[in-house]
C-alpha positions in Angstrom: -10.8 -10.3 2.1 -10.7 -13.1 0.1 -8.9 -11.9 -3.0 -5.0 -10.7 -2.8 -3.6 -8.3 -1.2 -2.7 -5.7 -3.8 0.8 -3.8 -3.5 1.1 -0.1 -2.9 1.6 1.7 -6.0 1.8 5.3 -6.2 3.7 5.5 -9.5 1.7 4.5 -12.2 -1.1 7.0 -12.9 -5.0 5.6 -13.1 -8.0 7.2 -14.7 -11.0 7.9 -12.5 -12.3 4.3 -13.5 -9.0 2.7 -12.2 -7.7 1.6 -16.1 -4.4 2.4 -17.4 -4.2 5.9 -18.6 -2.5 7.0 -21.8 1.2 6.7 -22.3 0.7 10.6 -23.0 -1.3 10.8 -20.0 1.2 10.0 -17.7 3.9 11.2 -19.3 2.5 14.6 -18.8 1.3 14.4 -15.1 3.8 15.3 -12.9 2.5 14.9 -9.1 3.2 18.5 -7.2 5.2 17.6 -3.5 2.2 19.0 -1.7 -0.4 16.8 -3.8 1.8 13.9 -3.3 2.5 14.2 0.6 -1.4 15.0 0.8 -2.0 11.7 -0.9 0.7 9.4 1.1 -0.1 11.1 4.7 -4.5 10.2 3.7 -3.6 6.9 2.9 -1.6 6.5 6.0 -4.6 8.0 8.4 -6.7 6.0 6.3 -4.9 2.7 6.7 -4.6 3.6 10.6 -8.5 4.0 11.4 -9.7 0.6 10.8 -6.3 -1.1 12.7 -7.1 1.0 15.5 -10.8 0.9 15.5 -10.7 -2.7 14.4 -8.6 -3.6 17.0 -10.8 -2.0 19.7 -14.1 -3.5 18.8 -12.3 -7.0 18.6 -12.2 -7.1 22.0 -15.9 -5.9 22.5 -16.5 -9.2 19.8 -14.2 -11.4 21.6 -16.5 -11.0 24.8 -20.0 -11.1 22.8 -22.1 -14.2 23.8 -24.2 -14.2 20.8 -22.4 -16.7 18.3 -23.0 -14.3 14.9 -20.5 -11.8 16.4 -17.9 -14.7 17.7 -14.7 -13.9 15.4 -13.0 -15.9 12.7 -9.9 -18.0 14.5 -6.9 -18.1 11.9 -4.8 -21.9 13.0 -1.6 -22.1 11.8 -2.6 -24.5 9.1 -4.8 -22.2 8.0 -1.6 -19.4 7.8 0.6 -21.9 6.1 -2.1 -22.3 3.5 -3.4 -18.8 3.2 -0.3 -17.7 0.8 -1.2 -20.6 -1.9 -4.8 -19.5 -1.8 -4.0 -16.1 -1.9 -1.3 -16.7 -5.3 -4.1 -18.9 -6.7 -6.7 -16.6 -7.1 -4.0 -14.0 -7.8 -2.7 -15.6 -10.9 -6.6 -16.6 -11.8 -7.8 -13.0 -11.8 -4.8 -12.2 -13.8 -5.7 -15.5 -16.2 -9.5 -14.2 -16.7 -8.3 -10.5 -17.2 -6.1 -11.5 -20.0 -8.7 -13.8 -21.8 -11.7 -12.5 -21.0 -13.3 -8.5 -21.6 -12.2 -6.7 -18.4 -16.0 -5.0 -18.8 -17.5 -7.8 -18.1 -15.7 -9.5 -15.4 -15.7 -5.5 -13.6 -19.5 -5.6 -14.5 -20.0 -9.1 -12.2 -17.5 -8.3 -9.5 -18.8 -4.6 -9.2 -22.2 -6.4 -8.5 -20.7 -8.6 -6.2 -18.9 -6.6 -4.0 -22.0 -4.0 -4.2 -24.0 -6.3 -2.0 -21.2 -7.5 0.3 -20.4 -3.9 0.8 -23.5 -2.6 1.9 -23.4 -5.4 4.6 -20.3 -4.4 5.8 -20.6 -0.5 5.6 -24.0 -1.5 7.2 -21.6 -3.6 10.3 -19.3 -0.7 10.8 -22.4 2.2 11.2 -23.9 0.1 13.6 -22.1 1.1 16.5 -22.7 4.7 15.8 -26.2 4.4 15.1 -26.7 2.6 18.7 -25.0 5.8 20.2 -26.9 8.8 17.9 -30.3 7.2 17.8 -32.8 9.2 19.2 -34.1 7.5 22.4 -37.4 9.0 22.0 -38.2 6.6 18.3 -40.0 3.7 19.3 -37.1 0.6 17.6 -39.2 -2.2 16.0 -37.7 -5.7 15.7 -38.0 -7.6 12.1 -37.2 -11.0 11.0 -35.9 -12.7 7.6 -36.5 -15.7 7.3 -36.0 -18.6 4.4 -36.5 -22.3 5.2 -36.5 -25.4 3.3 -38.7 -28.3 3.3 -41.7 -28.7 5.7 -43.0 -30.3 9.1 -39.6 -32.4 10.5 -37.8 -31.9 7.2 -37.8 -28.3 7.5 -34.1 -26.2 7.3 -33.4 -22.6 8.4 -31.8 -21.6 5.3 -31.6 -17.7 6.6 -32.0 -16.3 9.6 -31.2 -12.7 9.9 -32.6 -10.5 12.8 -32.4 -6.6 12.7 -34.1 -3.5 14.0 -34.9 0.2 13.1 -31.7 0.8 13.4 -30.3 -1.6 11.1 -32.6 -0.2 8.7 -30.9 2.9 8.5 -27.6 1.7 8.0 -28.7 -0.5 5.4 -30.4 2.6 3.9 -27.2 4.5 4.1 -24.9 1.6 3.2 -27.1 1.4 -0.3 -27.0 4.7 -1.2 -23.1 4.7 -1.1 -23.5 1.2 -3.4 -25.2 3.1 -6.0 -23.2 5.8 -6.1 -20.6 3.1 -6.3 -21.9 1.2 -8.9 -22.8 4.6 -10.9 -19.8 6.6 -10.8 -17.0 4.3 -9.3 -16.2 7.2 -7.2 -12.7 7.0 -4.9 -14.6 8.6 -2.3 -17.4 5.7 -2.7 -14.3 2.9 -3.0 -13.1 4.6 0.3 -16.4 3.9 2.0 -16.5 0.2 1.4 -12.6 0.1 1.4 -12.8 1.0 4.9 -15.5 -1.0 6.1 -14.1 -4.5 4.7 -10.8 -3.7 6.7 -12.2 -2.8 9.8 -14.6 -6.2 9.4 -11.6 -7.7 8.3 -9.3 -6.7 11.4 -12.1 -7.2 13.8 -13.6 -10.3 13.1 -10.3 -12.7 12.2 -8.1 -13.3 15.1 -5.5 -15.4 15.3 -5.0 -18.1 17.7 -1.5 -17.2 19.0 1.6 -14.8 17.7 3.5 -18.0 15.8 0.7 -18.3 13.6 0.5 -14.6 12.9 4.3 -15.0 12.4 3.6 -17.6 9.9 1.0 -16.1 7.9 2.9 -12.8 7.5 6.5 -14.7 6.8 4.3 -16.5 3.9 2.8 -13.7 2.7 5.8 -12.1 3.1 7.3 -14.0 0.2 4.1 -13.9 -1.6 3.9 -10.3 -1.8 7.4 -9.8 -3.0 7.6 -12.7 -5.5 4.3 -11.2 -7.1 5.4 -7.5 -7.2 8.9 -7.7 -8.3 8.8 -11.3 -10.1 6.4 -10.7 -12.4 3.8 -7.5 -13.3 0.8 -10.0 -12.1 0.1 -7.6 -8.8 0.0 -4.7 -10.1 -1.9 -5.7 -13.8 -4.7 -7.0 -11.5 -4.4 -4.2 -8.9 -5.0 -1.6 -11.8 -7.8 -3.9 -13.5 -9.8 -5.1 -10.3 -12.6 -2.6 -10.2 -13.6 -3.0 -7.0 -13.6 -1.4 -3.5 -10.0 -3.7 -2.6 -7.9 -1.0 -2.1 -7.2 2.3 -0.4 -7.2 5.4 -3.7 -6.6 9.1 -3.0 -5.9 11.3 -5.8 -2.1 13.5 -5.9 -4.1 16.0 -8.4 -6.6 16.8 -5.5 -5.4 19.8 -4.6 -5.5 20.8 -9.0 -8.9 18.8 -9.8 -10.7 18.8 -6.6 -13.1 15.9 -5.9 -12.9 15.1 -9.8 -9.1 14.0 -9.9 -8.1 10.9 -11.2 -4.5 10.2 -10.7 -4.5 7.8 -8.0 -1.9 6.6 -5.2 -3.1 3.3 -4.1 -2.8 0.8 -0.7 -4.3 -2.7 -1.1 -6.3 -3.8 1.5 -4.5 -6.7 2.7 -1.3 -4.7 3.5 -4.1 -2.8 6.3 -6.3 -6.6 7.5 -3.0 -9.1 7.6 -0.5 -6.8 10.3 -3.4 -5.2 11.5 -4.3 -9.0 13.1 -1.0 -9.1 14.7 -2.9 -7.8 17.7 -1.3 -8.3 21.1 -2.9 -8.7 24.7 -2.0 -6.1 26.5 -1.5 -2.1 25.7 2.4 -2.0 25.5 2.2 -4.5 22.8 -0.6 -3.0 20.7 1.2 0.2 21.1 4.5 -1.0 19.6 2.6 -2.7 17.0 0.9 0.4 15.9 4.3 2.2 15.6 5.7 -0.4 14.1 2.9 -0.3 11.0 3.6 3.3 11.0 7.0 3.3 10.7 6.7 0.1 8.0 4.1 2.1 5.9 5.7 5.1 6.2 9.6 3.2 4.8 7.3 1.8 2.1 6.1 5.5 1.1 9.8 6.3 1.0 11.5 3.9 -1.0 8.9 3.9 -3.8 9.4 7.9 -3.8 12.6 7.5 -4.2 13.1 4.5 -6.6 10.3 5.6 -8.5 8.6 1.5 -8.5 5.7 0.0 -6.9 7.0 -1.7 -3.7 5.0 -4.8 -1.9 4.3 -2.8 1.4 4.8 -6.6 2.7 8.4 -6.2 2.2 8.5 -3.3 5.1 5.2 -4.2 7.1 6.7 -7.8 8.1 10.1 -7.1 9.0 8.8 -4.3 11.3 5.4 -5.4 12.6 7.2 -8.5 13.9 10.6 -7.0 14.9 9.3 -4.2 16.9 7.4 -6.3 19.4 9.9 -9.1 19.5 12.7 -6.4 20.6 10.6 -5.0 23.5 9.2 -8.8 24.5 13.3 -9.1 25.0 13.9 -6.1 27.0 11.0 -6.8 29.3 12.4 -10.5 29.2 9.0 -11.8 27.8 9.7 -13.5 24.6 8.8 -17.3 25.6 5.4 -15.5 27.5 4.5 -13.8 24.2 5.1 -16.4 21.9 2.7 -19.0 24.3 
């Protein structure tokens, strides 16, 4: 994800279109303790399928011999720089938000992220439809291709090969766009929220743990400077329409499918500890606890203090802890970190 990581923010109240609500509004709305435990326990299963699922088709990628499907190797220069980048286009979404109409920059980024999320609800089916698709449908191979130039001149501009298969994923995947694009719909944002984190966990990998340690120390700061520095994160967290973040409603269980008062996990606090993958199964393990238990603290302290919270603030401290204690009891620490 290229844009910021927003914070989790289950306080402030959204409409169904992810603008402020009235003063009134939220005044009046009072989350019940079932509709709010219903809406923190989804967005923790939610933020816990594409880590684990992510994590498990990485390998699967890391073994592919077809160079499309190689994943994206984070250095540590590229860490060191990702937290600039990141506050960058941060501050420059906030800038445009605050000069320009929020209509019309939601118009062009709803566009935008229509098309990239077809492809990458279209990625994540893929697997699936490999395993359901009926053996007895004869699967037809296409081509699109765009060059440049002629004879010796000539440049492959696109080359994209696909099947039947990928058909009907890109079928699906633009039927969910629409109803995107039409309705804005948390169940639709949950579709392409999904897919970019599992694409985001399973095709960026980081070279070794001290860059991983790097990019979340950085981002670390990042996330807390942004959240409780200034109200940058969570202006452009509540004015970026588009499928960034994690939404499900507290006023489900009053409203039903048509609720909109919205507790919210941005993506990048699932795709940046969810690459803090580790090589063998005790380490994934305790890494996967650890983002529980990090999540879960960050659910906690908001409850109780009533504030967003950078879910950096928790996630770091205990996706990096956790695995460093056990590489210390196993007397591993100078093994993991090479």
């Amino acid at each position: 994800i290229e844009t910021s990581p927003p914070a989790l923010d289950g306080l402030n109240a959204t409409d169904s279109n992810g603008t402020d609500a009235v003063n009134a509004t939220v005044a009046k709305f009072v989350a019940t303790p079932e509709g709010t435990a219903l809406a923190y326990g989804s967005l923790v299963f939610m933020a816990l399928l594409p880590i684990f699922f992510g994590a498990l088709r990485s390998v699967s990628c890391g073994k592919s011999k077809n160079s499309s499907d190689m994943p994206e190797t984070i250095t540590g220069r590229d860490a060191a720089r990702f937290p600039i980048i990141a506050s960058c286009t941060l501050f420059g979404l906030y800038l445009f938000f605050k000069i320009f109409s929020q209509e019309y920059i939601n118009l062009l980024l709803s566009m935008y992220f229509f098309v990239l999320g077809i492809l990458a609800l279209a990625h994540t089916m893929s697997p699936f439809m490999n395993r359901i698709f009926p053996a007895n449908i004869p699967i037809k191979q296409y081509q699109l291709l765009f060059t440049q130039g002629s004879g010796e001149t000539k440049e492959e501009m696109v080359n994209y090969e696909f099947d039947t298969k990928d058909m009907i994923c890109l079928v699906i995947s633009t039927v969910v766009g629409v109803w995107y694009i039409l309705k804005k719909h948390w169940i639709a944002n949950n579709l392409f929220g999904l897919a970019f984190a599992l694409n985001g966990v399973e095709l960026l990998h980081l070279n070794n743990i001290s860059t991983g340690c790097i990019l979340l120390g950085g981002l670390f700061v990042y996330d807390v400077f942004w959240v409780f520095g200034t109200n940058v994160m969570v202006t452009v967290a509540k004015s970026f329409e588009a499928p960034i973040k994690l939404v499900f409603p507290q006023d489900l269980l009053e409203k039903g499918l048509g609720a909109s008062q919205f507790a919210m996990l941005g993506l990048g606090d699932i795709v940046i500890p969810g690459n803090l993958k580790k090589n063998t199964r005790t380490y994934f393990h305790t890494s996967f606890l650890a983002y529980i238990f990090g999540l879960g603290l960050t659910i906690w302290v908001m409850h109780t203090f009533k504030h967003a919270q950078p879910a950096l603030l928790y996630l770091v401290p205990a996706c990096i802890g956790f695995p460093l204690v056990v590489a210390l009891l196993k007397g591993e620490l100078t093994e993991m970190f090479r």
